[in-house]
Structure formats: C-alpha cells, structure tokens
C-alpha positions in Angstrom: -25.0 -52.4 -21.3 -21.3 -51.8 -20.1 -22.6 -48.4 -18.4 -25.6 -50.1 -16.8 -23.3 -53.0 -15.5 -20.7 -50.6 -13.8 -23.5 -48.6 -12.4 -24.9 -52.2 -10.8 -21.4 -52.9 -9.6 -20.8 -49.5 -8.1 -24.4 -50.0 -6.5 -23.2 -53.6 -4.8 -19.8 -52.4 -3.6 -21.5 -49.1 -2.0 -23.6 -52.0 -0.3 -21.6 -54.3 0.8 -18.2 -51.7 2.3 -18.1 -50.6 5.7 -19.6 -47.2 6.4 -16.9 -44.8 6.2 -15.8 -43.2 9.0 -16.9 -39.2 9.6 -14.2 -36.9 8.8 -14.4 -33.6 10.8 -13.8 -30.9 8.3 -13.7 -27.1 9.4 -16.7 -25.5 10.6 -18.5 -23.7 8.1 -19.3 -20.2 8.8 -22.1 -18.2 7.2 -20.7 -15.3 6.3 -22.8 -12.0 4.6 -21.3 -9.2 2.5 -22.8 -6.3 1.3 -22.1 -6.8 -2.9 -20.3 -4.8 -5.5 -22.3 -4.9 -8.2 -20.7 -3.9 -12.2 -22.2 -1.7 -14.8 -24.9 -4.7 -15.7 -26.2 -5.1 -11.9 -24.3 -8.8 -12.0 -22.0 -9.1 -8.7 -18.4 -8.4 -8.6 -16.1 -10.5 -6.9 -14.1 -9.3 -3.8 -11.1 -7.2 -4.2 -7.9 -8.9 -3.3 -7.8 -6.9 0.3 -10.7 -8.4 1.6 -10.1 -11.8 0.2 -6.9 -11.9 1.9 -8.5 -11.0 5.1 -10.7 -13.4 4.9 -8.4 -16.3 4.2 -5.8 -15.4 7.1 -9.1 -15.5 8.9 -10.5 -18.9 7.9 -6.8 -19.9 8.4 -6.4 -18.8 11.8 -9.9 -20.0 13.2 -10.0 -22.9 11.3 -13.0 -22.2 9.2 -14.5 -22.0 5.9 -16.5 -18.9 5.2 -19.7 -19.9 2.9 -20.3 -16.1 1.3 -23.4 -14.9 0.8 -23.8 -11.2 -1.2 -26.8 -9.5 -0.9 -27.8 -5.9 -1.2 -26.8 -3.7 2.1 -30.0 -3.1 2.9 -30.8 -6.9 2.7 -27.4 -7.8 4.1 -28.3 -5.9 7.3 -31.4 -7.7 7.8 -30.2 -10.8 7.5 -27.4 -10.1 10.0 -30.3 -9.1 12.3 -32.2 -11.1 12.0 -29.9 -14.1 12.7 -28.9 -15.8 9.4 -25.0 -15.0 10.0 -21.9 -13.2 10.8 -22.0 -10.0 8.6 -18.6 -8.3 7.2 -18.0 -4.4 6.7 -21.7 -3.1 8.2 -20.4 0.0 9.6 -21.9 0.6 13.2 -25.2 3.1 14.1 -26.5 3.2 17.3 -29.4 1.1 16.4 -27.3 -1.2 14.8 -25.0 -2.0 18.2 -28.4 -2.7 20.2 -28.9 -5.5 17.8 -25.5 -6.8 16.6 -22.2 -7.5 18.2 -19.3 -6.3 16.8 -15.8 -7.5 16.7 -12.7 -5.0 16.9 -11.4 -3.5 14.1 -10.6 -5.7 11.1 -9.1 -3.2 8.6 -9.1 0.6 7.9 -10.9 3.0 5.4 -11.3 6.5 4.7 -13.9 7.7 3.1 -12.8 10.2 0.0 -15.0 12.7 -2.2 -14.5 12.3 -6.1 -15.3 15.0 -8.1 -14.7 15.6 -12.3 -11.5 17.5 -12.2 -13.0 20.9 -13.7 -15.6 21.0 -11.1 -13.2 20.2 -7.5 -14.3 22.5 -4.7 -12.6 22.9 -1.4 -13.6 20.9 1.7 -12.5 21.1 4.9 -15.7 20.2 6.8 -19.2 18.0 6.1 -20.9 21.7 6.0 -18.7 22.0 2.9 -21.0 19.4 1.0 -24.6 22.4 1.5 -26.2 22.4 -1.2 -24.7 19.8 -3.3 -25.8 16.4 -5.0 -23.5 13.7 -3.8 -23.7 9.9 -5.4 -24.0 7.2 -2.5 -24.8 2.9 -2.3 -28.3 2.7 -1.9 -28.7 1.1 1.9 -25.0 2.3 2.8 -24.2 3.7 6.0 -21.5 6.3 5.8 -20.9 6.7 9.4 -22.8 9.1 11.8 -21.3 12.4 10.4 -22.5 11.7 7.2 -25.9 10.5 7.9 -26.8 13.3 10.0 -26.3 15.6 7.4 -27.7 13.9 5.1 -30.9 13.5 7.4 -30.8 17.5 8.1 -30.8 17.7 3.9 -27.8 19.4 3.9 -26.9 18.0 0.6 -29.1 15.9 -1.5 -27.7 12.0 -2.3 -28.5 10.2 -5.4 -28.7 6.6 -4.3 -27.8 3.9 -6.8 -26.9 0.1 -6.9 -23.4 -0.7 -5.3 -21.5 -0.4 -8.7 -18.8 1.6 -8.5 -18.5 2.3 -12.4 -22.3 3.4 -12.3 -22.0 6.1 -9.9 -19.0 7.8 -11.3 -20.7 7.9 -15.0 -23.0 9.7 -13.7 -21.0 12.2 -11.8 -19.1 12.4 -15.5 -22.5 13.3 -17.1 -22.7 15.8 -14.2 -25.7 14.1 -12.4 -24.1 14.7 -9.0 -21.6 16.9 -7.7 -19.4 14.3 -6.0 -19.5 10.5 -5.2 -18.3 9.1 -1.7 -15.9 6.2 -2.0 -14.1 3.9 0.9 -10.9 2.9 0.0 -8.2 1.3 2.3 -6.6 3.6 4.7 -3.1 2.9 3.2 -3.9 5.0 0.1 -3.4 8.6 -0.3 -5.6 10.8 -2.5 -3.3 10.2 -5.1 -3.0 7.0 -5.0 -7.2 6.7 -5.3 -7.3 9.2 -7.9 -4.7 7.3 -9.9 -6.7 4.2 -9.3 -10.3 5.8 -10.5 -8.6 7.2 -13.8 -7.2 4.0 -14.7 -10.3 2.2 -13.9 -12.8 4.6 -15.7 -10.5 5.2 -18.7 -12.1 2.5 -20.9 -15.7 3.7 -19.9 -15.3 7.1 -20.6 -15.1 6.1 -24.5 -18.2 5.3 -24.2 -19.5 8.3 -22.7 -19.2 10.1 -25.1 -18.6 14.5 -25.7 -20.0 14.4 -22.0 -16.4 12.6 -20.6 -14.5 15.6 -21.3 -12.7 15.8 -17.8 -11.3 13.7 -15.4 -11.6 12.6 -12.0 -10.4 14.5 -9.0 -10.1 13.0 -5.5 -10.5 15.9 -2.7 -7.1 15.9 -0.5 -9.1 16.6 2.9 -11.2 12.4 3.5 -14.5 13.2 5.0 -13.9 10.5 7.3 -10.2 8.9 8.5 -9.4 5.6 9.4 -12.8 4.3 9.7 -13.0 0.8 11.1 -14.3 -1.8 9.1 -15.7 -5.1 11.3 -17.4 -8.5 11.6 -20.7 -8.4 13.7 -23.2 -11.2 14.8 -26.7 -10.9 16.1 -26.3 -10.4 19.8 -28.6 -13.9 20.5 -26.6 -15.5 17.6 -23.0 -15.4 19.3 -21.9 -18.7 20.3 -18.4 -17.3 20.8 -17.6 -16.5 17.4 -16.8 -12.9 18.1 -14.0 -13.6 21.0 -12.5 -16.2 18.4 -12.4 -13.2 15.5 -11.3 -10.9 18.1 -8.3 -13.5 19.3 -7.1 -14.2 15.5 -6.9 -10.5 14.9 -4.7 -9.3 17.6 -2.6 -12.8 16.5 -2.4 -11.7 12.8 -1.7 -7.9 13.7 1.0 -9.0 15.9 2.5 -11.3 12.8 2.7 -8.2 10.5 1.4 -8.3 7.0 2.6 -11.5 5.2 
C-alpha cells in the first residue's frame, strides 16, 4: 500500500508542476567504427588512442558521439548510405565519390608480422609473391595493397577483426604474415614488443605448435597513413569543416 500511495503522489505532482523548461544538451553525433572483435567474435572496446581522440573531439565541438560498431564491410555501407559520420575508413577512389573526408586525424603504419623463425626480407609489396598474408575481412589496406592483392600476387586469408585470431593462426603457420596498423609513433620494436606481450598468454594454449615468436619486419609496407572521419557527401550539414576546425585547434595545442 505504501508503494502504491507514493506512486499516486509522484503521479499528482508530475500533474500538477510546471512543464520544465528544455535544456539544450550537446548535439549528438552518430558516429560508426569499424569493430575489434576478441578471440570469441564479442567486440572489443577502443584502445585508449582512439578514445582520446575522440573525447578532445566531442570536447572541442561540443558533441557527444553515440558509437555504433559494426563489421567494415557493414560499417562502409552504412556511412554510404547516410546513417552517419564514419571513423578510420581508409579512402579508395570509389569511396571519395561517395563520402567526404575530413583531414587527417591521426597516423598509422602498416607493419608485416611474421613468427620469428620464418622473417623474410621486404623492401617492396612485390616482396609479399607468392605468400599467404592474414587480413580483416572488408578492410581496406590502402591502394598499394589492394592492387596486389587484386593482381593475386599474394593470397590473403580473411578473418573477423580480432587481432588475437589472426596471429594464432599465423603461429599454427596458416599464413605467412599478418598486416597490422599501429600508430605512427611506434617503431618496429616497440610493436613487436607489444604483440609478444599480448600473445604470450595465448600461446599456452597453442600448444607444441607456439614454438616461436613474433617478428615485426623493420621496412612498414605503408608509412604514415592517414586515418580520417568521413560523411556521406549529401549527409554534410557542415560537420566536416567543424572536424576539420577542431583538428588544426588541437594540433596547434600539442598533445595534452
């Protein structure tokens, strides 16, 4: 009885106060990512880089990004189609008729990992012939890449967008080497360090198979590639000059 009367007298007040005035909150911005998906398929939350982009972002415009991770092949349509601003779609050709794209946000390079008792030299995208290389399925690995891969100059194993996935299976030797981004700012080193210490507990599972490391090749296939927010061309209200604006702002602050 006590719970019902509250619930009456919560019911009456609601009634009988004013309306209350409409508080204008940030605008909320519909924002699509490609996922990262773990060893079970179930998404991974974004790395600390890209989450601190994001919130100098939302800071800056005065936003709140409302995430939405989807495959990348999905991810790509729904930018297309309309349903949002997209984040880290590298560009194509086909891909600039249909989508606008802001300047650069951040930097990648995209490195080959090998197992360390099966390295090769590379100097040159003609150095992958022949081999099996691990990608993201729906990934776009900028136009050196895909043109090799559309010659067949190497064969790719496409899998889901987990990380750990892909480089158990270039343990068990299903591929030859797996392409990774990672943020310009590391060094070979610095990503093979990372990959050792992230596989470590995995490999125990493996089994006799995980008897080798990882290697990182010195020589990145690609340097400094840009990675950038992009709207559907009849989409852009503006959004793009406004990303634009608060990235020259936050590169002319320094890093925080």
């Amino acid at each position: 009885m006590r719970l019902r009367f509250t619930g009456f007298l919560l019911a009456a007040l609601l009634c009988c106060a004013p309306a209350p005035r409409a508080i204008a909150g940030p605008q909320t911005v519909h924002l699509i990512i490609g996922d990262t998906l773990d060893e079970q398929g179930k998404p991974k939350p974004l790395s600390p880089i890209k989450r601190k982009l994001l919130e100098a972002l939302e800071r800056e415009l005065g936003v709140t990004f409302e995430l939405h991770m989807s495959p990348w092949a999905r991810a790509e349509r729904y930018a297309i189609d309309g349903a949002g601003l997209i984040f880290g779609l590298p560009k194509s050709a086909d891909r600039l008729h249909a989508l606008r794209y802001s300047d650069v946000a951040a930097y990648n390079n995209l490195w080959i990992v090998t197992r360390s008792d099966a390295t090769f030299t590379y100097n040159r995208i003609e150095d992958l012939r022949g081999k099996a290389i691990g990608i993201v399925r729906g990934y776009h690995y900028g136009e050196q890449v895909e043109r090799a891969r559309a010659s067949k100059l190497f064969r790719t194993d496409e899998d889901i967008a987990s990380r750990g996935t892909r480089l158990t299976r270039l343990m068990l030797k299903r591929v030859d080497a797996v392409l990774l981004y990672q943020p310009s700012l590391q060094t070979a080193r610095d990503v093979e360090t990372e990959i050792n210490a992230y596989m470590a507990p995995r490999l125990r599972h493996i089994g006799a198979a995980a008897n080798a490391g990882y290697s990182v090749l010195p020589q990145p296939v690609a340097t400094d590639a840009g990675v950038f927010f992009a709207i559907a061309r009849n989409r852009d209200d503006g959004i793009i000059d406004r990303i634009n604006a608060a990235l020259a702002r936050l590169q002319q602050r320094g890093p925080n």
